[in-house]
C-alpha positions as CSV (number, residue, x, y, z in Angstrom):
1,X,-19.1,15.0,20.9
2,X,-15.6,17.0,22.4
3,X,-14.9,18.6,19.4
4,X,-11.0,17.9,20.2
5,X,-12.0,14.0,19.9
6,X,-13.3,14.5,16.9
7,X,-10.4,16.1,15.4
8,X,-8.1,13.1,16.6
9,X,-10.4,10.8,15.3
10,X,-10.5,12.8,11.7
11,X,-6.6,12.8,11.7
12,X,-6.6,9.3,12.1
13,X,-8.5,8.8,9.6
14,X,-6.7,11.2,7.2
15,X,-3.7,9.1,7.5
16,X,-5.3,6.3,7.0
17,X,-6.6,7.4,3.3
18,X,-3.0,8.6,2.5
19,X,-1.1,5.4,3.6
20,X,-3.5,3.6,1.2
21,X,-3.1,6.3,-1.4
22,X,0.2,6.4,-1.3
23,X,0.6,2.9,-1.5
24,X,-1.7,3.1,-4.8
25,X,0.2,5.6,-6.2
26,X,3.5,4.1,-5.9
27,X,2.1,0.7,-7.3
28,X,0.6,2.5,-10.1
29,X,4.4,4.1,-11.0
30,X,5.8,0.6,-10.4
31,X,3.8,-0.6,-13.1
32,X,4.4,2.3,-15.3
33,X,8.1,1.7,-15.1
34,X,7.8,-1.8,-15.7
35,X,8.1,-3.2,-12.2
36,X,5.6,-5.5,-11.2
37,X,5.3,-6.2,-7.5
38,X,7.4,-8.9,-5.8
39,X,5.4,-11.7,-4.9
40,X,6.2,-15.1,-3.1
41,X,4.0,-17.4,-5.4
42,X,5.4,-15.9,-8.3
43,X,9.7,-17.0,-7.1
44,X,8.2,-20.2,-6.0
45,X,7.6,-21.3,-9.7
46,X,10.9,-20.6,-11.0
47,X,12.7,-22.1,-8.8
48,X,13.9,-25.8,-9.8
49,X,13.3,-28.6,-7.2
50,X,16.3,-31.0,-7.5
């Protein structure tokens, strides 16, 4: 392979791993603080039907 096609398709890759990691990471000090994650099930149950 073109050695500059596989340094686009490493970079993109790379990115990839750090969105997800970074997404772990800031759930992980969400929990820590005592946030929880907004979820839609989880309003739907409080809420009072008239």
């Amino acid at each position: 392979m073109d050695t500059a096609l596989l340094v686009v398709i490493m970079s993109l890759v790379a990115l990839h791993v750090a969105a997800l990691a970074g997404g772990g990471l800031a759930l992980f000090v969400m929990r820590l603080l005592g946030r929880g994650p907004e979820s839609i099930s989880g309003t739907e149950g409080r809420e009072s039907i008239p």
